[in-house]
C-alpha positions in Angstrom: 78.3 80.4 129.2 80.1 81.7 126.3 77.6 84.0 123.7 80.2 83.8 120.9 82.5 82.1 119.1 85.1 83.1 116.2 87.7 81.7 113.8 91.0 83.0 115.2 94.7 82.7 113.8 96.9 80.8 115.5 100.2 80.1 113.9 100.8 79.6 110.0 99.0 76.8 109.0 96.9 76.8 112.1 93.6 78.3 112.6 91.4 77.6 116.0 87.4 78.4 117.0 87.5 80.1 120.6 85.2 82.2 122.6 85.4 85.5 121.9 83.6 88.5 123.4 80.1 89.7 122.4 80.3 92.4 120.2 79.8 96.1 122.7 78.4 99.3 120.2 81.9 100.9 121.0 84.4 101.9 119.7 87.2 102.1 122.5 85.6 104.1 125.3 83.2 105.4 123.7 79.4 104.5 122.6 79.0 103.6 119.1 75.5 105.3 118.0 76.0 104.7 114.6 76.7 100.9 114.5 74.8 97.9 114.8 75.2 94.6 116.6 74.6 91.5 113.8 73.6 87.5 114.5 75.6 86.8 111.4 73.8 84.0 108.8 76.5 83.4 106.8 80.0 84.4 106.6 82.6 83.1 104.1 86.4 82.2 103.8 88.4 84.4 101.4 91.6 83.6 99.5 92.8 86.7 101.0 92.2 85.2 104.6 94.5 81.8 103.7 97.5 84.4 103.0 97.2 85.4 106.5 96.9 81.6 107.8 100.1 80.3 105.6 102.3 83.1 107.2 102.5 84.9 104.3 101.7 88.2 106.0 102.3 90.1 110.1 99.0 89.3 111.4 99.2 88.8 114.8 98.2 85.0 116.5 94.7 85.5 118.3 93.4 87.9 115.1 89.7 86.5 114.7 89.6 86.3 111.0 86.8 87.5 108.4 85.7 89.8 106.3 82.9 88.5 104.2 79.7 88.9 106.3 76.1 88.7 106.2 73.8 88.6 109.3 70.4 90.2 110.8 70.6 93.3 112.8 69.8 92.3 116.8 70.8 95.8 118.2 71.4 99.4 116.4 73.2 102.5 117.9 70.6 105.9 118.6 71.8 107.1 115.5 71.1 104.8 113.3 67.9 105.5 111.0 67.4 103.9 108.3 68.8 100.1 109.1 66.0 98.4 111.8 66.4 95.7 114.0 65.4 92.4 112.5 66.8 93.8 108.8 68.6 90.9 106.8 71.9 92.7 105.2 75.1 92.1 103.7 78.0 94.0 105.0 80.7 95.2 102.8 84.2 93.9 103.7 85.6 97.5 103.5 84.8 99.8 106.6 84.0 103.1 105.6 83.0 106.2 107.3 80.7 107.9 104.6 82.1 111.3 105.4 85.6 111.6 104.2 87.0 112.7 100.8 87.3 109.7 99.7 84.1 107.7 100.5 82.4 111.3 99.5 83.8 110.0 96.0 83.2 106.4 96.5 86.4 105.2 96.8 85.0 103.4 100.3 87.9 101.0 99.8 90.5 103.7 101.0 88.4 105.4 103.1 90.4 108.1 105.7 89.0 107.6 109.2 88.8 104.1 110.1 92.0 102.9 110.1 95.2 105.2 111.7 97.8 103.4 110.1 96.7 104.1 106.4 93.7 104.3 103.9 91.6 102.1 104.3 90.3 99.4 106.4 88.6 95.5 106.8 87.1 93.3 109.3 89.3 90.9 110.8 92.5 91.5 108.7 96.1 92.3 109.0 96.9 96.1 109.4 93.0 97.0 108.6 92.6 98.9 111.5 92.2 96.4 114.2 88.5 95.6 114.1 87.2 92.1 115.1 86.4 89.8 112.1 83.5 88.0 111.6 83.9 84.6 111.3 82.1 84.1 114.0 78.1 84.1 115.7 78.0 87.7 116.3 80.0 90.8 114.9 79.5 94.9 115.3 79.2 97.0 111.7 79.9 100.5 112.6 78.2 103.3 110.6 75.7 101.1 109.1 73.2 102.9 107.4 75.9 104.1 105.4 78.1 100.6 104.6 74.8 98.2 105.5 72.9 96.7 102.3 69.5 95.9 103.3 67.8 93.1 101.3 64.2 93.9 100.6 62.7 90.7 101.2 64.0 88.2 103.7 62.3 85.2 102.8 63.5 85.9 99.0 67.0 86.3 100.1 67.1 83.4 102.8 66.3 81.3 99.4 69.0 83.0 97.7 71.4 83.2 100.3 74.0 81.1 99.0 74.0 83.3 96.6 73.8 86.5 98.3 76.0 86.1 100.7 79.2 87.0 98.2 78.0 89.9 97.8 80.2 91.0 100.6 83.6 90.7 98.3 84.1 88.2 96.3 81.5 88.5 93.5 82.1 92.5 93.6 85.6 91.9 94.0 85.8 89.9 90.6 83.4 92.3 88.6 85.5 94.7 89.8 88.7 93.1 88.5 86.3 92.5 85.2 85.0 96.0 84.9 88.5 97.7 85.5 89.8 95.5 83.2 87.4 97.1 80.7 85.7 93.9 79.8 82.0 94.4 77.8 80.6 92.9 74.9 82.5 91.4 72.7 85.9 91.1 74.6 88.0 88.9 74.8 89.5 88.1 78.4 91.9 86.5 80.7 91.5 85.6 83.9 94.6 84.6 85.9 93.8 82.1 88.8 90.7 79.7 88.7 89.9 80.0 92.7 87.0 81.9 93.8 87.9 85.3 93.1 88.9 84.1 89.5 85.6 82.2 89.1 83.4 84.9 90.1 85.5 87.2 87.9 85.0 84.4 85.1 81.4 84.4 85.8 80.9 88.6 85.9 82.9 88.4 82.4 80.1 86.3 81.5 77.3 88.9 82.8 79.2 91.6 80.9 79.0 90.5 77.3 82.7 88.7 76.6 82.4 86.8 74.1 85.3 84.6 75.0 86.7 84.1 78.5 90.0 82.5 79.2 90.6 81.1 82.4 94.8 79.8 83.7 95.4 77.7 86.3 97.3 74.8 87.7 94.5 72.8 89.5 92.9 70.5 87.2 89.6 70.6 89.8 89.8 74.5 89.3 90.0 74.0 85.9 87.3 72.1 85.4 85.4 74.2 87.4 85.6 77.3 85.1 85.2 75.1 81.6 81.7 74.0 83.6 80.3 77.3 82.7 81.3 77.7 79.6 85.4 79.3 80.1 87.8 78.2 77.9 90.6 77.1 80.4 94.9 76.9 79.8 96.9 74.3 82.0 99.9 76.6 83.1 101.7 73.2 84.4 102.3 72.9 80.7 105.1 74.1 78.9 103.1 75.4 76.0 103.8 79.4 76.3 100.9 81.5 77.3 100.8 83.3 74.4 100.9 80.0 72.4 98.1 78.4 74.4 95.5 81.5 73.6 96.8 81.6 69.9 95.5 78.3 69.9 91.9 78.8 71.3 91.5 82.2 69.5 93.8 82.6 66.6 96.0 85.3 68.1 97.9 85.4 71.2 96.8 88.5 73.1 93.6 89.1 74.6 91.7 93.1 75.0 91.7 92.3 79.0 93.9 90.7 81.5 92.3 90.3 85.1 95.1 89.1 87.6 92.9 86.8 90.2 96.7 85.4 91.7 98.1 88.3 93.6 101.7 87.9 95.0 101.9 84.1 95.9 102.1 83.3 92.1 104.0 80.7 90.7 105.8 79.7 87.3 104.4 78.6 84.2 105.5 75.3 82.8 108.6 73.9 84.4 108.6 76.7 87.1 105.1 75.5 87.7 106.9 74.7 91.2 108.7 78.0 91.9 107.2 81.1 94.0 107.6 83.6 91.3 105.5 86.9 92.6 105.9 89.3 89.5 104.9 86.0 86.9 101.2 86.8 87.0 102.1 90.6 86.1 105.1 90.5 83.5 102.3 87.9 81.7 99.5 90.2 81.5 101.9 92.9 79.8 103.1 90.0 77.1 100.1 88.7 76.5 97.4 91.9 76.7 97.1 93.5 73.6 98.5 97.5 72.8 95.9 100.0 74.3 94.3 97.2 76.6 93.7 97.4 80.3 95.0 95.1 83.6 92.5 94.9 86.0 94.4 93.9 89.1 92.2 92.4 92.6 95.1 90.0 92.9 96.8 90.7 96.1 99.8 92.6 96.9 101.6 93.4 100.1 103.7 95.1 101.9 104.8 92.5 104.0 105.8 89.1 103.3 107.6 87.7 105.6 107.6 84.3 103.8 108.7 85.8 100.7 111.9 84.5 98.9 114.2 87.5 99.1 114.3 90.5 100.9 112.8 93.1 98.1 110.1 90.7 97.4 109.7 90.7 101.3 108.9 94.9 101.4 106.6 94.1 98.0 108.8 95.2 95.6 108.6 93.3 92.5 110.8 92.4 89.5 108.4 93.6 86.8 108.9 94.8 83.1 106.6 98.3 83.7 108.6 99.3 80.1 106.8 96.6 78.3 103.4 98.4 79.6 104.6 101.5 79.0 105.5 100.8 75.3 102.5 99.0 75.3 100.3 102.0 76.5 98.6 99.4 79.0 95.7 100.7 81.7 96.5 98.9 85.1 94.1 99.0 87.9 94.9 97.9 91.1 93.9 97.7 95.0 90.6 97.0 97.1 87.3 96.7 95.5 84.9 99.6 96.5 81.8 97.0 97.1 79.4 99.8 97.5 80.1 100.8 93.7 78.7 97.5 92.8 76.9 95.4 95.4 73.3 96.9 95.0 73.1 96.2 91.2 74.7 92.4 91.9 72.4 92.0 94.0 69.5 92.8 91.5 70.9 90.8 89.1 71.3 87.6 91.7 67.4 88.2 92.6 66.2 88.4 89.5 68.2 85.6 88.4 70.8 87.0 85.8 73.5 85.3 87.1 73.9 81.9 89.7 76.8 83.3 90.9 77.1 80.5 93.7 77.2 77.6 91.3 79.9 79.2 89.4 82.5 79.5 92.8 81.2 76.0 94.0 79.8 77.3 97.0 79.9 74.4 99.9 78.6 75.5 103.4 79.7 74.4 106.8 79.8 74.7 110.3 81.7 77.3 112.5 83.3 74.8 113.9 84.3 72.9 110.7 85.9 76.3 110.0 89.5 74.6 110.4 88.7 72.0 107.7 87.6 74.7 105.5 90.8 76.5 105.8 93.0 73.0 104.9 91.1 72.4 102.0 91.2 75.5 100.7 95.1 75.5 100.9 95.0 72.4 99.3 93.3 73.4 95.7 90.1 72.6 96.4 87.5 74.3 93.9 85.0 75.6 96.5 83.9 78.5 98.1 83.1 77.6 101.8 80.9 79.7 103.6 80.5 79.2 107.1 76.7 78.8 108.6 77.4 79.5 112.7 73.9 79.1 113.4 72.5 76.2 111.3 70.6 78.7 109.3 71.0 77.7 106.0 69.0 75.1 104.6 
């Protein structure tokens, strides 16, 4: 009898739930003593997962696929001290070591010794490293008392967990895009992309002071998703220029922050609203962010695109107007969110009830095995955050 299951890529377009292996404390040959073995409670589908599942990247068919993970600890490595068996934690989605330059100077996005094939590494993802993903029953966390976030009180967070349980990435990932983006009180801010990165990012905006927050998109659903908590949203299908559309909500058209939610399968504005156009998202956060103000960018940008258009855009090189920015004396601020910067203080404010962070995304939870229905409705628009329960956990 099988004692796992996990979401694996097949083929673009086509994701499967297989048996897998039980996660081993190893790591190749040898024992892992600092990691720890997890029953995971909840474990979510990312935006960043569907670029895999479309094609748009060179993972591998058979990759078991997540990153966003939150689960009890069943087994821990001999040198692990501080995390305990039967401790309720959510897992960063970057791995990190703890000991390397780098994480040393919390940059645990990039860390330098748990991935061979560059800075930095994830669970379940393309070119990450290789390690298994957890969308799926069980999962191993390696150097956990370092990466692990222990939530004090498991009956409080089981009651939260919807919550809680994006703590892993996506409501870090969008305060970071928000915090880099130099958002605080007072701002004024756009948010590029109403799907759940962009609506958590909407939402941190919130927790930080803006006093307006501007949300683009092409989804009516998504749209309406944002204006539900109080976002002032733009319809990019229209042909009304950007800069026209927040001169009319505001009474000028530039905003002090730009957060770029879209990454590199944006599209046209207006009558391109049906063209792949990868640079859009960034040549309009240069027009439309004012002199001095900063980009926060947790959009995301590859290296490899094999579905790209043509063959510059395929490498990740982009048609963009970096002169505009420079005349413009423009802060941009890109790559992986370091969750550790941020995931103890979200967590606070989710416990003591600062923020429903859940409500905002539109969290809807499901089965393991209704994993592949997730996946299609997320590639068709829907505004949702779907977080998969594998052991009917969630109430």
């Amino acid at each position: 009898m099988c004692q796992n299951h996990g979401v694996a890529y097949i083929r673009p377009g086509e994701v499967e739930v297989q048996e897998i292996e039980y996660p081993k404390l190893a790591l190749g040959d040898r024992k892992c003593e600092h990691g720890v073995i997890l029953k995971i409670v909840s474990t979510n589908i990312c935006g960043s997962d569907q670029h895999m599942v479309r094609g748009r990247t060179t993972a591998p068919a058979g990759l078991v696929l997540g990153h966003e993970i939150t689960g009890v600890v069943i087994e821990a490595g001999r040198d692990v001290e501080f995390i305990k068996v039967g401790d309720l934690v959510s897992v960063p989605f970057n791995i990190a070591c703890g000991r390397c330059r780098n994480c040393k100077e919390g940059k645990t996005g990039i860390c330098l010794n748990v991935n061979p094939a560059r800075p930095g590494a994830a669970y379940g993802y393309v070119d990450m490293g290789g390690w298994v993903g957890g969308q799926a029953e069980y999962v191993m966390v390696p150097y956990a008392d370092f990466n692990l976030l222990k939530f004090p009180d498991k009956d409080q967070a089981m009651a939260k967990i919807k919550d809680l349980t994006l703590l892993s990435d996506i409501f870090p990932t969008g305060f970071h895009g928000a915090v880099t983006a130099g958002v605080g009180p007072g701002t004024i801010v756009y948010v590029a992309g109403a799907g759940p990165v962009g609506l958590a990012c909407a939402a941190s905006c919130h927790l930080l002071g803006a006093a307006v927050v501007i949300v683009g998109d092409m989804i009516p659903e998504r749209l309406a998703q944002a204006a539900s908590f109080g976002c002032e949203v733009i319809d990019l299908t229209k042909d009304t220029p950007l800069e026209q559309a927040i001169a009319e909500i505001i009474g000028v058209p530039e905003v002090d922050c730009f957060v770029d939610c879209v990454g590199f399968e944006a599209r046209g504005h207006g009558a391109h609203a049906v063209e792949e156009r990868p640079a859009t998202v960034l040549n309009t956060a240069m027009a439309v962010t004012r002199a001095g103000g900063a980009i926060g960018i947790p959009g995301l940008y590859v290296t490899g695109d094999p579905g790209a258009r043509d063959a510059a855009a395929k490498e990740g090189s982009l048609s963009i107007r970096i002169g505009l920015g420079w005349a413009k004396s423009h802060s941009f601020y890109t790559g992986q969110c370091p969750v550790m910067k941020y995931h103890k203080n979200l967590m606070n404010a989710i416990l003591w009830d600062k923020i429903q962070i859940a409500k905002a995304v539109n969290v809807e939870v499901i089965s393991l095995q209704d994993a592949p229905r997730g996946y299609s409705d997320f590639d068709k628009g829907a505004a949702k955050k779907f977080v998969i329960d594998p052991h009917g956990m969630i109430v």
